[in-house]
C-alpha positions as CSV (number, residue, x, y, z in Angstrom):
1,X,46.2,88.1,-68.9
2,X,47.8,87.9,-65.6
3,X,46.4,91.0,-63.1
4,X,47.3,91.9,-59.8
5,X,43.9,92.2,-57.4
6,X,43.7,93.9,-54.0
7,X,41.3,92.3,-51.6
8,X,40.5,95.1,-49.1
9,X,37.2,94.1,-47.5
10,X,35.7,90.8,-46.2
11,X,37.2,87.8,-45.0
12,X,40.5,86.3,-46.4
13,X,40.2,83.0,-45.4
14,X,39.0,80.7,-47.9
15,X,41.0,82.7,-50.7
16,X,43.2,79.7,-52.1
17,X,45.4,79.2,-55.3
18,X,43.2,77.2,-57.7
19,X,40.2,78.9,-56.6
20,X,38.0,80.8,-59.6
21,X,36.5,84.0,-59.6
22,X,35.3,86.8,-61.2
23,X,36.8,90.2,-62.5
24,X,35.4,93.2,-63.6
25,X,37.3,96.1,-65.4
26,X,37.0,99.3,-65.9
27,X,34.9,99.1,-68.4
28,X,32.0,97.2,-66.4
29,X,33.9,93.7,-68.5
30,X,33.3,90.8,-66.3
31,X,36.2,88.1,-66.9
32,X,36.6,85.2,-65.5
33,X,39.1,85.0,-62.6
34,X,41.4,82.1,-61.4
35,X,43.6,82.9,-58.5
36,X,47.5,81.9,-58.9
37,X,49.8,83.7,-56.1
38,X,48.7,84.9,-53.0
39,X,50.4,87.6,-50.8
40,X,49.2,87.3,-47.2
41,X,48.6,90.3,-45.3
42,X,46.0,91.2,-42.8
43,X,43.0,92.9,-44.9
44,X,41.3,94.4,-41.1
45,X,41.2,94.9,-37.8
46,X,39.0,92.2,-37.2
47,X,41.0,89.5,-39.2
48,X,44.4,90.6,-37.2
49,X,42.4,90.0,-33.8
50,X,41.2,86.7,-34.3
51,X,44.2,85.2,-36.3
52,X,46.1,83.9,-33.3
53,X,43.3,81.6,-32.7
54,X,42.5,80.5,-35.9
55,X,46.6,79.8,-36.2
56,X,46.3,77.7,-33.4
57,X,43.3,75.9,-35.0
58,X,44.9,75.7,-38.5
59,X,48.3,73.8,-36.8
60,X,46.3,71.3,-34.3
61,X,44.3,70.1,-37.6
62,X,47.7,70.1,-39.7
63,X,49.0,67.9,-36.7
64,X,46.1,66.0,-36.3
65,X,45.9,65.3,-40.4
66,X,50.1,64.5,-40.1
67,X,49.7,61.9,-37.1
68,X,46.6,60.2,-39.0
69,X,48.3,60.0,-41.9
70,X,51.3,58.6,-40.6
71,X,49.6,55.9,-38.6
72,X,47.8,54.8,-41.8
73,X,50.8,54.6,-44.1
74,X,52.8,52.8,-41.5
75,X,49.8,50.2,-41.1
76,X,49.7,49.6,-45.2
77,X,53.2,48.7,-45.0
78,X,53.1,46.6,-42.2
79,X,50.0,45.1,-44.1
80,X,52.2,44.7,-47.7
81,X,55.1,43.3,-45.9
82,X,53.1,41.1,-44.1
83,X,51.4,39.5,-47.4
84,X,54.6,39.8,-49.3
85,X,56.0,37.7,-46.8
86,X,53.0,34.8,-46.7
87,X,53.4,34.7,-50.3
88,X,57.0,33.8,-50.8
89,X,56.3,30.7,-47.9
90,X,53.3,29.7,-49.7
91,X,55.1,29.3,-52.9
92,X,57.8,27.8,-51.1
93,X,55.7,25.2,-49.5
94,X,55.8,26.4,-46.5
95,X,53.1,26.7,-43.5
96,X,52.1,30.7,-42.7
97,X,52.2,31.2,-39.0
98,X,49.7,33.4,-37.4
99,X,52.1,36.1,-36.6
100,X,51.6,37.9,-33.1
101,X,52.9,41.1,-32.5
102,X,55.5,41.1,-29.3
103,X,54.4,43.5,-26.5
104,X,57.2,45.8,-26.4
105,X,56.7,46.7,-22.7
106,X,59.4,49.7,-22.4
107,X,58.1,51.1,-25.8
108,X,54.1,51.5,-24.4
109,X,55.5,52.7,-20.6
110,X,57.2,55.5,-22.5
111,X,54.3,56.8,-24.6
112,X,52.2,56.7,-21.9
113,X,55.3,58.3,-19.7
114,X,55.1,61.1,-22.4
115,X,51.0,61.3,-23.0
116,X,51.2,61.4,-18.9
117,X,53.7,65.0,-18.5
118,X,52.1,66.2,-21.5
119,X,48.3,65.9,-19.7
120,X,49.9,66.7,-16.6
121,X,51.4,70.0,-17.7
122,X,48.4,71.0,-19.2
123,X,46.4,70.4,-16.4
124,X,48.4,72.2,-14.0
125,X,48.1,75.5,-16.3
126,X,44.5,75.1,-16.7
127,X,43.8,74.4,-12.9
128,X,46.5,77.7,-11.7
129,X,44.8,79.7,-14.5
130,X,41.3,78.5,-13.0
131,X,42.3,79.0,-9.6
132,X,43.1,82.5,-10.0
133,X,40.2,83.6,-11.9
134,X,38.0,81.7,-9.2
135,X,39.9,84.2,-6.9
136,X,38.2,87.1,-8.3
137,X,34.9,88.5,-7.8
138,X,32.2,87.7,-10.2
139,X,32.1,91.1,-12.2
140,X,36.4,91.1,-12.1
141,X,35.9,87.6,-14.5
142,X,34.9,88.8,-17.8
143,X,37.6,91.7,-17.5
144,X,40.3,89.0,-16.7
145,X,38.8,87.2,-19.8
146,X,39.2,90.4,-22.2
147,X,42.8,91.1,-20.6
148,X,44.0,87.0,-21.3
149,X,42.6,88.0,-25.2
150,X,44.0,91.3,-25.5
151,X,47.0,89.8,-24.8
152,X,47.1,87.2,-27.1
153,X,45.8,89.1,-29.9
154,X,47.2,92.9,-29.6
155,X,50.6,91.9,-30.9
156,X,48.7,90.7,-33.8
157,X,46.7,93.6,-33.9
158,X,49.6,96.3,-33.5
159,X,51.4,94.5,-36.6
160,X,48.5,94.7,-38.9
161,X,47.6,98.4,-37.3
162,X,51.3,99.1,-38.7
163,X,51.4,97.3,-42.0
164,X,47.5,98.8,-42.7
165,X,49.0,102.7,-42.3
166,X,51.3,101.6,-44.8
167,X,49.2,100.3,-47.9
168,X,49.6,102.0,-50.9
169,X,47.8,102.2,-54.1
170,X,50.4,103.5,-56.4
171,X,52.3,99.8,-57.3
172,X,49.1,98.5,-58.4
173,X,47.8,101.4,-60.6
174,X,51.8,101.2,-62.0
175,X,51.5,98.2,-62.7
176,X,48.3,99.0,-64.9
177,X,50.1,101.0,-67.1
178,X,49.1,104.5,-65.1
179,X,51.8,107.3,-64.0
180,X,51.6,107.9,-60.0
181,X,54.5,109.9,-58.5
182,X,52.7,110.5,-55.0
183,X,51.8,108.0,-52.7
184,X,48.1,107.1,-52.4
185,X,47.8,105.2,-49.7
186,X,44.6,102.9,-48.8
187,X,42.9,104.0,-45.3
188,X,39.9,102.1,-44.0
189,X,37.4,104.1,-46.1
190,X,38.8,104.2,-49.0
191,X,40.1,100.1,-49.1
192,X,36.2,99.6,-47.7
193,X,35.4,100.8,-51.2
194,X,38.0,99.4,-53.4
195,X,36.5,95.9,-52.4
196,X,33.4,95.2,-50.8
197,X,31.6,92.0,-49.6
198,X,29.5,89.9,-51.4
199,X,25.8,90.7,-51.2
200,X,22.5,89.2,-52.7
201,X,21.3,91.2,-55.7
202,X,18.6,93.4,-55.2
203,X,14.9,91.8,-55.4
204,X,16.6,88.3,-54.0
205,X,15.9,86.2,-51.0
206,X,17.8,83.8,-49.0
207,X,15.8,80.5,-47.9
208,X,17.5,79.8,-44.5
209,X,15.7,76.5,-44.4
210,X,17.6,73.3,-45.1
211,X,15.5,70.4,-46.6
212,X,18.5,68.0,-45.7
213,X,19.6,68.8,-42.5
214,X,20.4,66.6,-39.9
215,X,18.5,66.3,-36.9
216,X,19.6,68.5,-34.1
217,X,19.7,66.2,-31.0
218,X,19.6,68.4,-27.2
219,X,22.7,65.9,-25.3
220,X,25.0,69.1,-26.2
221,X,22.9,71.3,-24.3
222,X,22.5,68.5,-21.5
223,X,25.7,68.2,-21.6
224,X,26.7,72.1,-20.9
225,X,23.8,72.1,-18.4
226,X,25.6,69.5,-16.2
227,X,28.9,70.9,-16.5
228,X,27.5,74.2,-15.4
229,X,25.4,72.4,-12.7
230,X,28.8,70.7,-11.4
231,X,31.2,73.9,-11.1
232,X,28.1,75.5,-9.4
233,X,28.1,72.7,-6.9
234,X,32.0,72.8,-6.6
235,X,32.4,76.7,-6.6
236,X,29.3,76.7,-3.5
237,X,31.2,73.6,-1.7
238,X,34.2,75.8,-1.7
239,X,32.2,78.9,-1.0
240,X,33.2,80.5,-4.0
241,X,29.4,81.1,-4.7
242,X,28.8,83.1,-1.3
243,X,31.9,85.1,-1.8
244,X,30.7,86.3,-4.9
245,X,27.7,87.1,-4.3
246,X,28.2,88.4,-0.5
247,X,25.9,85.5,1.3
């Protein structure tokens, strides 16, 4: 039988067609589940506010995955005609040259041309934005931070605020077979309870340890450490430092 489930609670992101599950009726009945359409619309609050960034993430990988894949299709056919082509001269008789690829001068000054504006531009956001939070005193930084995210995020927010007010429970239990003339519509609470997270039964434990994990190695750290070490030195050549902190 073919259902229609609401998912009211928890995190939407790894709900994909194909993926199984399980069901339980009315009746306590558990069935098993396989998901085959997918209507997307924020389930919280919390999933609205962080779904600009995870957008973002979602299309650099896509573009990233696109780029990759491109570059390795267009090497297999360079590869196939390559061997097509010292097949046909070897049953010909023919010697098979060592081919070397020309070096198309104008073609490599124009991707680095473009890889050049593209860093440049980037660059010259970063450094204003940088410059004008280094402006500000040190307790005026984390509220620039939460404005810059409010911003990106309330639109996203106000939208699922908006479509959230306007859930309603009355298509689904029509389309069980029950009669509902007035609008029930879903608020936090009551969605909260429709679906909840998944939880360890009662009288289990989670082992947190990992008996094939890899070794954690401390360069990251390091790493942060001497970034942080070398905007301190930069911010105190610059005087930043004193400024803040009234020396």
């Amino acid at each position: 039988m073919t259902i229609a489930a609401a998912f009211t609670a928890g995190d939407s992101d790894f709900l994909t067609v194909g993926r199984n599950g399980v069901f339980y009726d009315r009746k306590g009945q558990d069935w098993d589940a396989t998901i085959v359409r997918i209507l997307e619309h924020p389930i919280s609050i919390r999933e609205a506010f962080w779904a600009p960034y995870k957008r973002l993430a979602r299309l650099i990988g896509d573009q990233m995955q696109k780029i990759a894949a491109a570059r390795s299709r267009a090497a297999n056919d360079r590869a196939a005609l390559q061997a097509i082509s010292a097949t046909e001269k070897v049953a010909q008789g023919k010697p098979v040259p060592t081919p070397s690829p020309p070096f198309d001068v104008a073609k490599f000054a124009g991707i680095f041309a473009a890889i050049g504006l593209a860093v440049g531009a980037i660059g010259t956001m970063l450094a204003s934005v940088l410059t004008g939070i280094l402006k500000l005193t040190w307790w005026q930084i984390p509220i620039a931070f939460a404005v810059i995210m409010l911003a990106i995020s309330l639109p996203s927010v106000l939208l699922a605020w908006l479509k959230l007010r306007k859930r309603n429970l009355g298509p689904i239990l029509d389309a069980n077979g029950w009669a509902v003339n007035a609008r029930a519509k879903i608020n936090i609470p009551f969605g909260t309870s429709l679906t909840a997270a998944a939880r360890l039964p009662e009288n289990a434990e989670r082992s947190l340890v990992d008996p094939f994990s890899e070794k954690k190695s401390p360069w990251k750290l390091f790493l942060v450490l001497a970034a942080l070490l070398v905007a301190a030195l930069v911010l105190w050549r610059q005087g930043t430092l004193s400024r803040w902190f009234g020396g």
